[in-house]
C-alpha positions as MATLAB code, in Angstrom:
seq = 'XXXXXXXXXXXXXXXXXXXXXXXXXXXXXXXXXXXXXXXXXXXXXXXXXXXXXXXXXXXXXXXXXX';
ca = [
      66.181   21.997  -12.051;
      65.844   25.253  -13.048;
      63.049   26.466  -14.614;
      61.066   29.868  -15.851;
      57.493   30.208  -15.687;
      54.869   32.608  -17.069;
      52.157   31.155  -14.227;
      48.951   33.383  -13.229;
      49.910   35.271  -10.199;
      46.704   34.832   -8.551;
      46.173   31.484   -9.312;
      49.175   30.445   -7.803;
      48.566   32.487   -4.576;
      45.031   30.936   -4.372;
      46.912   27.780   -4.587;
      49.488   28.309   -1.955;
      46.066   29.421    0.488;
      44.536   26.834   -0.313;
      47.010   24.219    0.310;
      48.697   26.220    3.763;
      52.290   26.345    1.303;
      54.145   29.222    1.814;
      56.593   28.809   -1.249;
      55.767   28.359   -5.080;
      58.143   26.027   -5.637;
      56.526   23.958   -3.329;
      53.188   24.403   -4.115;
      54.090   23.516   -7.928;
      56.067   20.174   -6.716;
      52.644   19.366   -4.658;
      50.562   20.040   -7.271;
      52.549   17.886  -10.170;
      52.651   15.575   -7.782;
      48.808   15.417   -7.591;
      48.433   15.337  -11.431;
      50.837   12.611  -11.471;
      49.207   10.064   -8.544;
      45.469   11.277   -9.997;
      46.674    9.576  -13.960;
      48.226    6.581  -11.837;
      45.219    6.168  -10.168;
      42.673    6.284  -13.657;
      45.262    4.044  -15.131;
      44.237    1.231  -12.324;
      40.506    1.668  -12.679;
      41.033    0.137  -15.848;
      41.664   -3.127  -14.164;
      38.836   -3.203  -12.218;
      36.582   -6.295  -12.645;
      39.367   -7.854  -14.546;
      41.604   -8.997  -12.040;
      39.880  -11.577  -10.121;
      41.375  -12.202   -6.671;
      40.176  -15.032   -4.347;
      41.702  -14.382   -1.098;
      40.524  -14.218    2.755;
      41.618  -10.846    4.089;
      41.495  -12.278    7.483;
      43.167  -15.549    7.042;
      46.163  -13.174    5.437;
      46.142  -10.568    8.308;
      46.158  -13.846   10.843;
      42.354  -12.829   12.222;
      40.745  -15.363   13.965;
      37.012  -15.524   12.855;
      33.905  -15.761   15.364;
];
């Protein structure tokens, strides 16, 4: 999709350093990607101590014990 910006010139450059991007449009897609996993992410730590799993991590990944 096509879309016009009004973005900070060197905000975005400091960006594209900072991440080793050479394009903007990529550098925008990896960044709104970021936003996107970091809300997914605080939306699960609102499960934690609520979800009470009982399970052997190395009876599941077939580990033999000592």
């Amino acid at each position: 999709m096509r879309t016009t910006l009004d973005l900070p010139e060197d905000l975005l450059h400091e960006a594209m350093k900072a991440a080793n991007i050479k394009t903007k449009t990529r550098v925008i897609t990896v960044a709104l990607k970021g936003l996107i996993r970091k809300h997914r992410i605080a939306g699960l730590k609102d499960f934690k101590g609520k979800v009470d799993l009982d399970m052997d991590l190395d009876d599941i990944r077939g580990r033999k014990c000592r």
